[in-house]
N, C-alpha and C positions, 0 to 999 in steps of 0.2 A: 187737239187738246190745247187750251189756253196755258199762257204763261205769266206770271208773274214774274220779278225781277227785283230783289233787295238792293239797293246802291245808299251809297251817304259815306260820308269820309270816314278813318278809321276807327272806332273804338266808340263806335255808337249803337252797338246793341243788334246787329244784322244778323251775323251768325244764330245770338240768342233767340233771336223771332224766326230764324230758317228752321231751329228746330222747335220753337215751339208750335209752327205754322206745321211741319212735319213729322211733328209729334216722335220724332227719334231725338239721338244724340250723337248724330253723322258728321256736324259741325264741330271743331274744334274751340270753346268758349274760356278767354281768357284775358282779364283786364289788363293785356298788351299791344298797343297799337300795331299792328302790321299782322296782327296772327294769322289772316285769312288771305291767302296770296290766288288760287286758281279756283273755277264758277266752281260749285257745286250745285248737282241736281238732287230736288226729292219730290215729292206732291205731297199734296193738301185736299183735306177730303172735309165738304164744308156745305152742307143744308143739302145731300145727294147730289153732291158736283164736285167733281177731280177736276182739278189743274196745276202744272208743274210749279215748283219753285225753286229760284236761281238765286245763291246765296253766292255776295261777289265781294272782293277784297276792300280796303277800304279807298277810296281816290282820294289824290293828294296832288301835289305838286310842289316841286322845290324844294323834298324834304330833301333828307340824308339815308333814305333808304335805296339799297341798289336794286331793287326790284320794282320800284315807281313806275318805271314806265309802263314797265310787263302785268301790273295788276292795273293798270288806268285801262291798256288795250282788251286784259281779261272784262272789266265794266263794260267797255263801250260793244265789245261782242254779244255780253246778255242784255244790251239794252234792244242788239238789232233781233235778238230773238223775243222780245217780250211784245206780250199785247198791252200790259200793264205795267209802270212803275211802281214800287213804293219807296219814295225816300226818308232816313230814317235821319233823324236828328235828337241831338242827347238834349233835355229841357235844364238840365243843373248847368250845362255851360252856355247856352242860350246862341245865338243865331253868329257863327264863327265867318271868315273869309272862304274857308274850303267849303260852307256849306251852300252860300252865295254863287261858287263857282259851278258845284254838282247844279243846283235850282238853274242857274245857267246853261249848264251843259243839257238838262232834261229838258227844257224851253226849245232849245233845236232841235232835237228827238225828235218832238212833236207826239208823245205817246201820251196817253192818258197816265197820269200822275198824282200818286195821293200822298198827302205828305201825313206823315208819323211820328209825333213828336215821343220822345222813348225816355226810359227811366222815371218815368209820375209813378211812383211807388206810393204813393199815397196825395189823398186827393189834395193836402194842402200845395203841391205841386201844382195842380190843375193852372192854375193864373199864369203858368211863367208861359204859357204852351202859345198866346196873343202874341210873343213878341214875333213868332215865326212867320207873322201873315207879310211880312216884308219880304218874304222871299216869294213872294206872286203866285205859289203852287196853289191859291183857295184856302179851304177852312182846316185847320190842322186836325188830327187824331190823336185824343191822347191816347198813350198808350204804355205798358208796363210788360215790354217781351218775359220779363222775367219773373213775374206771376199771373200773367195772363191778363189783366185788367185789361178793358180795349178793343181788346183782339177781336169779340167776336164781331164789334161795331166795323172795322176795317175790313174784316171778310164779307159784310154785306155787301158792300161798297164795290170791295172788289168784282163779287159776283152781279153789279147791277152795271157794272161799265162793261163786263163783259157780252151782255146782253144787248145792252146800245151798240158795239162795235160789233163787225163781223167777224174778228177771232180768226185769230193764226192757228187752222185745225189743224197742222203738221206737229207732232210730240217730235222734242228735240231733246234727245238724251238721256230722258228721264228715264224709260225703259218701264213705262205705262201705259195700257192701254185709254179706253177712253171709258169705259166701266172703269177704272181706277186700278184692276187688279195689274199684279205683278207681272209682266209677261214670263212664264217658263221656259227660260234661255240659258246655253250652258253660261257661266262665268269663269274666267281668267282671270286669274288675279298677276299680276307682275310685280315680282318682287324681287330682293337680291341687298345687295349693301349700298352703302349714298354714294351714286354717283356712277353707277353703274351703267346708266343708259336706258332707265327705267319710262322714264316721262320723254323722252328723243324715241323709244318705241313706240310708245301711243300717237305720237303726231305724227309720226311716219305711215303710221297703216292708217290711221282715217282720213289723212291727208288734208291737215289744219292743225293750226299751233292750239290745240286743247287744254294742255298744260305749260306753264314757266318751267324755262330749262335755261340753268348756266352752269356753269365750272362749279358753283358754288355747292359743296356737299349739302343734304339738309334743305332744299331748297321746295320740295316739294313737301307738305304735312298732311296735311287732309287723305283720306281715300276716292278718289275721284273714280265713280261710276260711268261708265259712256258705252253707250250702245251701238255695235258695229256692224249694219245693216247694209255690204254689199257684196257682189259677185254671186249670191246667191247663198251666200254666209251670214248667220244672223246669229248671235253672240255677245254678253257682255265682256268690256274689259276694264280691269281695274286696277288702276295704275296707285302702289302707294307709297309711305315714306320710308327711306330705307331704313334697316335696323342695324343698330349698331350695337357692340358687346353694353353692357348693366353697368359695367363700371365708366363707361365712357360716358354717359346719359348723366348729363350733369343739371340740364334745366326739365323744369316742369314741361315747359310746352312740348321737345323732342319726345319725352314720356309719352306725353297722351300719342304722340303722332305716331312712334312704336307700336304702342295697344292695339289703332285701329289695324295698322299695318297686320297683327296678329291676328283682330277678328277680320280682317278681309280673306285671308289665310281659310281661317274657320267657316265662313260665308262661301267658299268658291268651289268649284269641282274639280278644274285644273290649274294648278300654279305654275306658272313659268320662272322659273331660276334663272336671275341676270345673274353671270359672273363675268369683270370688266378682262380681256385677253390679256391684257395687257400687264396682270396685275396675277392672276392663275388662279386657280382655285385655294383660297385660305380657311382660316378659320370659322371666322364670322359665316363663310357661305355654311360652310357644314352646320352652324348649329343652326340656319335659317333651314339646310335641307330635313334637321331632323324635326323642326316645328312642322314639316309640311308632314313629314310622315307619321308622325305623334296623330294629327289628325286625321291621316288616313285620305291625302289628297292625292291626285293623278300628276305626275312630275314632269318637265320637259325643262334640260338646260339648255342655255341658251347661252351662248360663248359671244358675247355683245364687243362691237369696237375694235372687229377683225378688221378693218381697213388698218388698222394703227403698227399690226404685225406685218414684221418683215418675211420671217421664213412662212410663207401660206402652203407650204408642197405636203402633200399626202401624209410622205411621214412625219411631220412634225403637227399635223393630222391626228394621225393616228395616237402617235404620244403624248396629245393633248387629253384623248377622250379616253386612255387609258389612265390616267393620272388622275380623272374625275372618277372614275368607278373606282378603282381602287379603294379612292378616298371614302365612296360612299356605300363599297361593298358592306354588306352580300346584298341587298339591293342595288343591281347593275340593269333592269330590264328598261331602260328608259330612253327616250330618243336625244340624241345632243348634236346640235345644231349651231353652225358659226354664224355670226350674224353681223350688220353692221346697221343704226341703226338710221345712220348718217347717209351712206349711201345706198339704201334698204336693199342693200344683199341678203335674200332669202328669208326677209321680214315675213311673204305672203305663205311659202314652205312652213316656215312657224308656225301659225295658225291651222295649216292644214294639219299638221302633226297635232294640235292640239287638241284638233276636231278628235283626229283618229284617236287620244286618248284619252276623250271624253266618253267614246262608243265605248273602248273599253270597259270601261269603269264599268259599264252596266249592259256589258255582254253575258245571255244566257246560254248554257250548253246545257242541251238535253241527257239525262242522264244516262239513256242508252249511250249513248257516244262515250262518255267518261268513262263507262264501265267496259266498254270496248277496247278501247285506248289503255287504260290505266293498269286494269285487273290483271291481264297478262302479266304484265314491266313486274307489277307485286309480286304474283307469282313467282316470277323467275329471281324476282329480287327482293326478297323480304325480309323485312324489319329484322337487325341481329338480335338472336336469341335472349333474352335474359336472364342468368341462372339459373340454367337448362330448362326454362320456358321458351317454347316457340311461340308468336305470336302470329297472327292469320289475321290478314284486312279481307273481309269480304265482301263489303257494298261501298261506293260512294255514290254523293250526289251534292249536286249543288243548292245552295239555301236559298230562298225568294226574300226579295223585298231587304236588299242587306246595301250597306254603304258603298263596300267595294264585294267584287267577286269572292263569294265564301261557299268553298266546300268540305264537308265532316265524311269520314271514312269509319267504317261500323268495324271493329276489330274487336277480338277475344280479350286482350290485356291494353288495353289501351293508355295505360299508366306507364309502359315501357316504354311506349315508341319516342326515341326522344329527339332532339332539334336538330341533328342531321339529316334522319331521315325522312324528317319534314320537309326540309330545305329542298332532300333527292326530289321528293313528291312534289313541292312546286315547281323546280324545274323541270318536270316532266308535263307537265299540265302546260308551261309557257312555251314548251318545245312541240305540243300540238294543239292550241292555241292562242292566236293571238291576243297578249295581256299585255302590253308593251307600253309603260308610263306609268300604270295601276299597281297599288299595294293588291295582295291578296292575301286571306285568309283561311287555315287549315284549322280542321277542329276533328280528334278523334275521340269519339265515343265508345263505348261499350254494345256489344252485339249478344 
């Protein structure tokens, strides 16, 4: 599949054109210079032809931003992945020195290159759009990412250099096929509080710096999509920005970057919980762990940044992962896993755990077996009386086509049975089998 590639200095409209080319709102949009730090992938589906797009921080030089360098190297990576540039320049501030350099920088590329003159919100704008022919890229585009004006004239263009060149057929990240559809692959989401080693796990298991990673909390915003196709493992992962308690969320941009962080959450089947070792299980993880279970997501914590601990020995082991279930009793059935993400100790173990509790999620038991298993346990152990009502379970079965594992038990008074001996019933059901990382759900009915 072809690629596209938005570049152009900060606070010129790139993000706004990534989603309006991508017809989402994946980009984080906001008249603050620097908002957009790591690539983002999406596609564009344009006269019956998909091809990706690389929505990339803005380039600069010599600012005062401590992330410069690491979004200039983020550019220059989607420029080695694109078949096409678009460089985007603002027409109200007219042809700058950083714009000069980008035109420069594109010029060695050597990529085919359209330039985009952005913000003509209306046509008496149109004139300013000649000053840009100084920058050598050809005949400018007007263009208006933010109500569309333009756009569909740049997509021609696009699609006719695509034609002329022979096209980088390799899809790099987008996690699309070439029909355009979605590929149906479990998603990971990785989450946890800033700074926990969120974005140093994704470069560790794809092995490429993906995302910017410093000391600096906050550092990552956007939700970054990336598709991890090896060893015979095929999976998305999606690394986002951490969350932090409501009260601390003091600027707008952190806001939106929480949200997506929340619909990534909402988007994924299994969530990996960073919590930094060093620091132990607090607050903030727990209300992050009960956003995952609100949604009814498959859970796997991850104990990041174990190199940094001193006592590694079993028992301080074991009274690590006792202190995590406690906290997050009476859901305890979940895998917890020490990790590092720095020296990828047991990075690859994670994944495979994840796999295993992505099967979960959507494992079926035949309901002869249930009623093999279960009906006796009832039997000998049944629901306490209520008010000298005895109460009788006598069928279960499992429901089709549900979020997580959900089975209903047909019982006589089914308004007694109350939340402990629900609780007996799912630990009997996780005790023969395996539901390990998945919520599940009990539902009793009337018989």
């Amino acid at each position: 599949m072809n690629t596209v590639s938005i570049v152009g200095r900060p606070n010129v409209g790139k993000s706004t054109l990534f989603n309006r080319l991508t017809q989402t709102r994946r980009a984080i949009v906001m008249n603050e210079a620097g908002t957009t730090r790591d690539r983002q992938y999406g596609h564009c589906e344009w006269c019956g032809q998909t091809f990706s797009v690389i929505d990339t921080g803005g380039w600069v030089v010599g600012s005062e931003d401590t992330f410069e360098s690491e979004i200039n190297r983020q550019v220059n990576a989607s420029l080695i992945d694109a078949d096409v540039v678009i460089l985007v320049v603002d027409v109200n501030e007219g042809v700058s020195q950083f714009d000069m350099e980008v035109a420069h920088l594109l010029r060695q590329a050597d990529k085919p290159t359209l330039l985009a003159v952005n913000k003509v919100d209306d046509f008496s704008q149109q004139y300013g759009a000649a000053e840009f022919y100084k920058l050598g890229l050809g005949e400018p585009f007007i263009l208006s990412a933010e109500n569309g004006l333009g756009s569909g004239e740049l997509l021609d263009e696009v699609l006719r250099l695509f034609k002329e060149g022979s096209g980088n057929q390799a899809l790099r990240d987008s996690g699309t096929q070439a029909d355009g559809e979605e590929v149906a692959l479990p998603r990971f989401a990785l989450v946890g509080r800033p700074n926990a080693g969120k974005s140093s796990l994704l470069n560790a298991l794809i092995g490429e710096e993906r995302t910017i990673v410093t000391d600096i909390a906050g550092t990552t915003r956007d939700s970054i999509y990336t598709r991890y196709n090896k060893f015979g493992k095929d999976f998305y992962l999606v690394d986002t920005a951490g969350i932090r308690k409501k009260a601390k969320v003091i600027e707008d941009l952190e806001y939106y970057s929480v949200v997506r962080s929340i619909r990534a959450i909402e988007n994924s089947d299994v969530c990996i919980l960073l919590i930094d070792a060093t620091r132990g299980i607090e607050a903030q993880d727990l209300h992050i762990y009960q956003v995952i279970q609100k949604n009814k997501k498959g859970l796997i914590v991850a104990v990041n940044k174990w190199d940094l601990v001193e006592d590694k020995s079993n028992a301080a082991i074991k009274e690590f992962e006792r202190a995590i279930r406690a906290r997050m009793a009476p859901f305890t059935d979940f895998p917890i896993i020490f990790t590092s993400a720095l020296t990828k100790q047991r990075i690859f173990k994670l994944m495979e755990e994840a796999l295993r509790v992505y099967d979960n999620k959507f494992r079926k038991i035949p309901t002869a077996q249930l009623n093999e298993k279960l009906l006796p346990i009832i039997e000998t152990t049944p629901p306490p009386a209520w008010k000298g009502k005895y109460i009788k379970i006598k069928y279960c079965t499992q429901l089709p086509n549900t979020q997580v594992p959900s089975f209903v038990f047909f019982a006589n008074l089914p308004q007694y049975v109350k939340e402990p001996y629900r609780r007996f019933l799912e630990n009997k059901i996780r005790s023969f089998w395996d539901l390990t990382g998945t919520p599940i759900q009990l539902f009793i009915r009337p018989k």
